[in-house]
NUVO-87505 format. One record per residue (C-alpha): residue number from 1; x, y, z; residue in one letter. Coordinates in steps of 0.001 Angstrom, whole numbers, always signed. Layout:
BEGIN
rokol|X|Y|Z|milum
NUM|X|Y|Z|a
...
This chain:
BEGIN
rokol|X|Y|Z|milum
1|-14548|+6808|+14864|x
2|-11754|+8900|+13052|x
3|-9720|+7177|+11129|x
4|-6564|+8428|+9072|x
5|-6033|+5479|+6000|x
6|-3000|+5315|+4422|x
7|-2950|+4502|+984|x
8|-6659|+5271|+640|x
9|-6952|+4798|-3131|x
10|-5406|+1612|-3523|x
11|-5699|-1932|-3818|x
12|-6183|-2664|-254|x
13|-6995|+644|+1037|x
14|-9604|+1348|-859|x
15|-11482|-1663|+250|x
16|-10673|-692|+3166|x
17|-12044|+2891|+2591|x
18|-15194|+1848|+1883|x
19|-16144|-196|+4301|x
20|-15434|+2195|+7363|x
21|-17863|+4566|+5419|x
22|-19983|+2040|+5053|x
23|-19943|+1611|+8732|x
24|-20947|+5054|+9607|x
25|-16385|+6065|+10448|x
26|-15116|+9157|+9222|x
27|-11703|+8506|+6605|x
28|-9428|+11037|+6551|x
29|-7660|+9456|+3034|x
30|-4320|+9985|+2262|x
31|-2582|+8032|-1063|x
32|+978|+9697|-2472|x
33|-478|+7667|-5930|x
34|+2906|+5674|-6091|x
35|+3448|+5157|-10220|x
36|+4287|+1595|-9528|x
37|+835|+956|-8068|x
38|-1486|+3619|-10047|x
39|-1765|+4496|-13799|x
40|-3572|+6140|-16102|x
41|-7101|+7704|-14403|x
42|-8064|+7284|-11117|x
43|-10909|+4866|-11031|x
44|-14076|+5970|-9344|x
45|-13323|+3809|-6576|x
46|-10007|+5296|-5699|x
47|-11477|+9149|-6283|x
48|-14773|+8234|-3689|x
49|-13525|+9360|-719|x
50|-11622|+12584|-1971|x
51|-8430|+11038|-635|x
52|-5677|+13818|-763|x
53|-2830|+13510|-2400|x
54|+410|+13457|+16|x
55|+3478|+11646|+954|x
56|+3425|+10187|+4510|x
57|+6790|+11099|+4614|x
58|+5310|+15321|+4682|x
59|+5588|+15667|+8661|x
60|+3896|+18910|+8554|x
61|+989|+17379|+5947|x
62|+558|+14707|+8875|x
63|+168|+16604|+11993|x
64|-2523|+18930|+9776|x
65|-4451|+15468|+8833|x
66|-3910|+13960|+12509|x
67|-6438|+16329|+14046|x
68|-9042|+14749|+15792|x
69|-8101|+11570|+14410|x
70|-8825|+8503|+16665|x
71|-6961|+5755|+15112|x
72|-4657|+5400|+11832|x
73|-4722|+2399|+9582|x
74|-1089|+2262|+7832|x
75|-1783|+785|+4207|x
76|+601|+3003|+1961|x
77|+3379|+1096|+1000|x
78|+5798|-57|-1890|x
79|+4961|-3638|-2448|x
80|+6068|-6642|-4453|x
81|+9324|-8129|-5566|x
82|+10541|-4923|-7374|x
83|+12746|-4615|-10177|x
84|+16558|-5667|-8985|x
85|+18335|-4254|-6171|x
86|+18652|-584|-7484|x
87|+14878|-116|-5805|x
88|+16004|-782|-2212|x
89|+16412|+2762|-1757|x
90|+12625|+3646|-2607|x
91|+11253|+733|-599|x
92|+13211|+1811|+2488|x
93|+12265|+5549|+1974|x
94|+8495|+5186|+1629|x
95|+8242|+2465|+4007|x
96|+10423|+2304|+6700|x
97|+11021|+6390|+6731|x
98|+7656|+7542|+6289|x
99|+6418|+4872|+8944|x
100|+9127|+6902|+11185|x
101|+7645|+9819|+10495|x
102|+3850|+8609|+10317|x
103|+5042|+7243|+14313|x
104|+6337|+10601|+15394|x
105|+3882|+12615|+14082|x
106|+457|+10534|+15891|x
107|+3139|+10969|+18993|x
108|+3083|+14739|+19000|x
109|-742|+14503|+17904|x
110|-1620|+12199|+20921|x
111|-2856|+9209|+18759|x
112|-2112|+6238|+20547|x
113|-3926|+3476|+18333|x
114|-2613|+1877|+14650|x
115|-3160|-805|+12686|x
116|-34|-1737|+10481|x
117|-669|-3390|+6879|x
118|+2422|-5803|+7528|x
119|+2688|-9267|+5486|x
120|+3608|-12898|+5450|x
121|+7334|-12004|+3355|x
122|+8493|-11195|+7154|x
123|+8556|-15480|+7897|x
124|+10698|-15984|+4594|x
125|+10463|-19913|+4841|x
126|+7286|-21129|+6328|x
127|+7211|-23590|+9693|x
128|+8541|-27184|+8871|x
129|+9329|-30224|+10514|x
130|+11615|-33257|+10232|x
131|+10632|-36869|+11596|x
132|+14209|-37308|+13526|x
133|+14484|-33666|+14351|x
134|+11164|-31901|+15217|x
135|+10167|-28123|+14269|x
136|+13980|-26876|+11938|x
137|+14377|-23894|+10082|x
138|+14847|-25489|+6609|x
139|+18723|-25083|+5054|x
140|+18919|-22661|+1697|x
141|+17654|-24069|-1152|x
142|+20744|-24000|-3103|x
143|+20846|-22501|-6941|x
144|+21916|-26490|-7944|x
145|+18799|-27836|-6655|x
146|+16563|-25732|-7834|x
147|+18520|-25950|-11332|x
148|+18030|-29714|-10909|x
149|+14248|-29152|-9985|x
150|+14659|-30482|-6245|x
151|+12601|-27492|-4558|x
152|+11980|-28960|-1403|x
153|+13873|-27999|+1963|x
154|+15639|-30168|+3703|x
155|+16647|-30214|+7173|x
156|+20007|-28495|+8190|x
157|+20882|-31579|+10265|x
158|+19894|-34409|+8793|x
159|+19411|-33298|+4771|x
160|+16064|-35141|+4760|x
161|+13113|-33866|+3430|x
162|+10791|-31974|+5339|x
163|+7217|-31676|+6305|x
164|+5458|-28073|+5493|x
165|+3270|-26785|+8944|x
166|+766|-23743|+9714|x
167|+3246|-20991|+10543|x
168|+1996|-19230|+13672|x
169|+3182|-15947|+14855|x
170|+5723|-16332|+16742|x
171|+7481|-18408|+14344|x
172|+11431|-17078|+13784|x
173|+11575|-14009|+11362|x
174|+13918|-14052|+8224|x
175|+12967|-12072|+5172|x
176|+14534|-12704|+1787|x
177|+14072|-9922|-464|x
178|+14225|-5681|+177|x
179|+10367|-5663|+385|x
180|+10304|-8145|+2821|x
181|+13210|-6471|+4541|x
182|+11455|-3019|+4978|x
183|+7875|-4429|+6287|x
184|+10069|-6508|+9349|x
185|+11483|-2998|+9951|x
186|+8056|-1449|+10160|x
187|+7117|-3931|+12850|x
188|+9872|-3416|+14735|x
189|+9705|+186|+14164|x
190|+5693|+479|+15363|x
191|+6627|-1818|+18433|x
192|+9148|+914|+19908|x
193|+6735|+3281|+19131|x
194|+4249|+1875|+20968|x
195|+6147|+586|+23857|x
196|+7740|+4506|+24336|x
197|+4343|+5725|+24290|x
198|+1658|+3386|+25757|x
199|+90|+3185|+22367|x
200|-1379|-444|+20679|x
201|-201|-1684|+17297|x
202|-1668|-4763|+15476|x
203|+497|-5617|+13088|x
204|-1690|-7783|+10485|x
205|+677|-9733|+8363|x
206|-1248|-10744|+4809|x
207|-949|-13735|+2941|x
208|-1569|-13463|-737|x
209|-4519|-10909|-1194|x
210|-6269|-11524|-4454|x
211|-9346|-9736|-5793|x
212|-10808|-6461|-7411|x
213|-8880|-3459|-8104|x
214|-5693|-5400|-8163|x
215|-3252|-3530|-10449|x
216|-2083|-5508|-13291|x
217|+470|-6058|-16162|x
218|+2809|-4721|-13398|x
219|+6027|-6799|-12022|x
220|+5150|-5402|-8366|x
221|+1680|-6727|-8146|x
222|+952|-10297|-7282|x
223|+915|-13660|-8835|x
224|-2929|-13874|-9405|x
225|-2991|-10667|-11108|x
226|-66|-11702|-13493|x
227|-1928|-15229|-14242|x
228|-4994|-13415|-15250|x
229|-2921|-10296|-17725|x
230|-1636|-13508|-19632|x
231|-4766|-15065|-19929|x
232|-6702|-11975|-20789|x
233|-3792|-12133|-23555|x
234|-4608|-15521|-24543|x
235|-934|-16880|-23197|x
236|-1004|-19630|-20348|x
237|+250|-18622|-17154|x
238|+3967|-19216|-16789|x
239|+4535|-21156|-12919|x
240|+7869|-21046|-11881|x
241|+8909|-24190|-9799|x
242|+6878|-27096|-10076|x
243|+3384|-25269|-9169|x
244|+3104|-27351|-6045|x
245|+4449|-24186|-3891|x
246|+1812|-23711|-1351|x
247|+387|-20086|-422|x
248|-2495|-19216|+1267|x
249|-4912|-17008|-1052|x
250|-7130|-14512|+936|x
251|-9695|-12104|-718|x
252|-9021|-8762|-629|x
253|-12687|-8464|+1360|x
254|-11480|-10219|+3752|x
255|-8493|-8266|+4497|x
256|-10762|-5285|+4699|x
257|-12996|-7389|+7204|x
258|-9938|-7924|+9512|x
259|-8975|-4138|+9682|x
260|-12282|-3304|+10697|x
261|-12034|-5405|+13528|x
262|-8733|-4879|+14380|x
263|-9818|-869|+14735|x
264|-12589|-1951|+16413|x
265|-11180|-4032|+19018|x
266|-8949|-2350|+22201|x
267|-5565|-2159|+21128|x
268|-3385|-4483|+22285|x
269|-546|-3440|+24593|x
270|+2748|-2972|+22886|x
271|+3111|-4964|+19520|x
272|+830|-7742|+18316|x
273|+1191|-9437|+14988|x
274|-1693|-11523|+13275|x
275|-1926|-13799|+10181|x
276|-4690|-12435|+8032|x
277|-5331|-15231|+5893|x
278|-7976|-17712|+4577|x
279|-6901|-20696|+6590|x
280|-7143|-22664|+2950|x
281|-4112|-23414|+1723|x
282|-3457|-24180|-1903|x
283|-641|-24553|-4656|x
284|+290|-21818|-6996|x
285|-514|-24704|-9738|x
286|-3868|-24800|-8075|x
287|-4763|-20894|-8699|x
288|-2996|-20705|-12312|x
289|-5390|-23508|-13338|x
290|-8544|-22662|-11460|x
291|-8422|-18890|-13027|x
292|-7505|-20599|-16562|x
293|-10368|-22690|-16339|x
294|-12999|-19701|-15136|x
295|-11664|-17668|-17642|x
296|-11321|-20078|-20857|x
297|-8008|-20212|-21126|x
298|-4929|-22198|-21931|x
299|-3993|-24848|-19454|x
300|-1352|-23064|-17215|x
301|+2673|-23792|-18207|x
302|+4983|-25192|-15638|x
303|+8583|-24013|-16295|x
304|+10827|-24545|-13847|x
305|+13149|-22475|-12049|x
306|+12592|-20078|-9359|x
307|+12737|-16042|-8475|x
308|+15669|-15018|-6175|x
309|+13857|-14074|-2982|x
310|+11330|-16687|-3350|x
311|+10388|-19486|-455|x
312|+9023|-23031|-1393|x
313|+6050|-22981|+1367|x
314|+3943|-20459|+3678|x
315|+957|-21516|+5028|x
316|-948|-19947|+7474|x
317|-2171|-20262|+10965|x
318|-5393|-18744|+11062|x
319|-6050|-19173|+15064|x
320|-5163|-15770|+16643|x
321|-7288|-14023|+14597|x
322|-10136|-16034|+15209|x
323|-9259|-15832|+18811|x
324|-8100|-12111|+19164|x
325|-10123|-10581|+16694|x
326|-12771|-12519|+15636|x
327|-11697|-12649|+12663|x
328|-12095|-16240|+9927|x
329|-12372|-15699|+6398|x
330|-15575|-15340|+4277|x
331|-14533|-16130|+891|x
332|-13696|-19464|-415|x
333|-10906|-19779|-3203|x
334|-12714|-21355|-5328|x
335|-15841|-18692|-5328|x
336|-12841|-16182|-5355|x
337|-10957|-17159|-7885|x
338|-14070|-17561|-10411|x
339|-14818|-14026|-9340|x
340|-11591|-12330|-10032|x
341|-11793|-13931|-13202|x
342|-14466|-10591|-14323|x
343|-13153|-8526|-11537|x
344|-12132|-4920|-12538|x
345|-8636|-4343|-12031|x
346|-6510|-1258|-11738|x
347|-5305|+94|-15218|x
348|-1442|-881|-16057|x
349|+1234|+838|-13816|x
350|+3788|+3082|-14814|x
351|+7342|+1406|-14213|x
352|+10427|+3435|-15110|x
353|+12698|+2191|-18125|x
């Protein structure tokens, strides 16, 4: 198989680089080597597959790489929370435009199959439910509240608090912040697409990807990555909240695993999403003091408050990709976690002043 990847040279990508090679697939790699995601040097891992260096937004660049191309795994993205508003315009550009134009371009190339690196942000709030009133979309945690440290949601009806469930796929989608925003529009983006054309889109939606290669002492990379900077500094990890915000932590190797089988497996028709996620839920407290104890570190500092666009609970359910894909998890958090504790990470991003 022929596969154009997407971000080739980072984080994800290049995981998932290497193991189509590994697998005897062609990768045609493609990375525009975003400053917020790459700095200094390319490490050997990103350079192994001579990934060229383009903007998926370069029509013309596209139908040249599209060429006897089979499928395309769509990894190249702006990620994270960002800055403040003022990025909105750069999220929307590289990832809802140059989707656009990575859709029209495998139209007039004839390439009917993609897998789409979407992610959890598109739920907002996870699935909850209320004794009296069943499955509710939780009201808005309100700025007093969480001043007041009451981070729970409560139901809309009642104002009792609720009960925090797997979130399946076809739960109701509300993103909170830009990112978010921009990866709902790729979905819905790649669903026309594919429903104009006959073509077959799964959509896997990550939960928190942890592992090697993660760029660090960056605000757009994730949570894990940020505990282990401070640690490597010899400063506990800062948790917002109360640390008892659940997530659902899934190695980076695993993520990989589960677009290899998704490009492996019939496309679906039209549209369909899947969690890719370890189906072992913990607490952000939970990975700020598991890392802190493989590393020899402080004990992890719980300070309150809360970021903007963030949601109190989002916990997978695993089942369709088990089901559809074949797909469960390998790596446990705690083997994880004691492994990215040593794991080499990318070298500190650029982020403009």
């Amino acid at each position: 198989m022929r596969v154009l990847l997407t971000g080739a040279a980072g984080f994800v990508g290049s995981h998932v680089a290497d193991l189509l090679a590994a697998g005897g697939h062609e990768v045609v790699a493609l990375d525009a080597l975003l400053p917020e995601a790459h700095g200094g040097e390319l490490p050997e891992w990103s350079r192994r597959h001579a990934p060229v260096v383009g903007d998926v937004r370069d029509a013309d660049l596209l139908g040249r790489l599209l060429r006897g191309v089979d499928a395309v795994c769509h990894q190249a993205a702006m990620v994270g929370h960002g800055l403040d508003p003022s990025d909105a315009p750069a999220y929307a550009s590289h990832n809802d435009l140059g989707t656009a134009v990575l859709l029209a371009a495998m139209h007039s190339a004839g390439v009917s199959r993609l897998v789409l690196a979407s992610s959890m942000v598109v739920y907002g709030e996870g699935r909850y439910s209320c004794a009296a009133h069943g499955v509710v979309r939780p009201a808005p945690r309100r700025p007093d509240d969480l001043t007041a440290g009451r981070y729970d949601p409560t139901c809309p009806r009642c104002g009792e608090p609720l009960v925090p469930e797997l979130v399946p796929e076809d739960a109701p989608l509300e993103p909170r912040s830009t990112y978010a925003a921009t990866k709902l529009a790729q979905e819905h983006l790649a669903g026309a697409w594919a429903r104009q054309t006959g073509g077959g889109v799964w959509a896997l939606r990550y939960h928190n990807v942890y592992g090697p290669r993660m760029p660090r002492d960056t605000p757009y990379a994730g949570v894990a990555s940020i505990f282990r900077s401070a640690l490597a500094d010899g400063r506990p990890p800062r948790v917002l909240e109360d640390g008892r915000q659940r997530r659902d932590f899934v190695h980076v190797t695993d993520v990989a695993r589960a677009n290899l089988r998704a490009l492996r497996t019939p496309p679906p028709a039209d549209l369909v999403p899947v969690n890719v996620c370890s189906g072992e839920p913990r607490t952000v407290g939970d990975l700020a003091a598991t890392l802190a104890a493989a590393m020899g570190g402080p004990a992890p500092m719980v300070v309150g408050g809360a970021r903007s666009a963030d949601v109190r609970h989002v916990v997978a359910d695993p089942r369709r990709a088990a089901d559809l894909l074949g797909y469960t998890a390998r790596v446990g958090f705690a083997e994880g976690v004691a492994a990215f504790a040593t794991d080499p990470l990318r070298e500190p991003a650029a982020v403009a002043a």
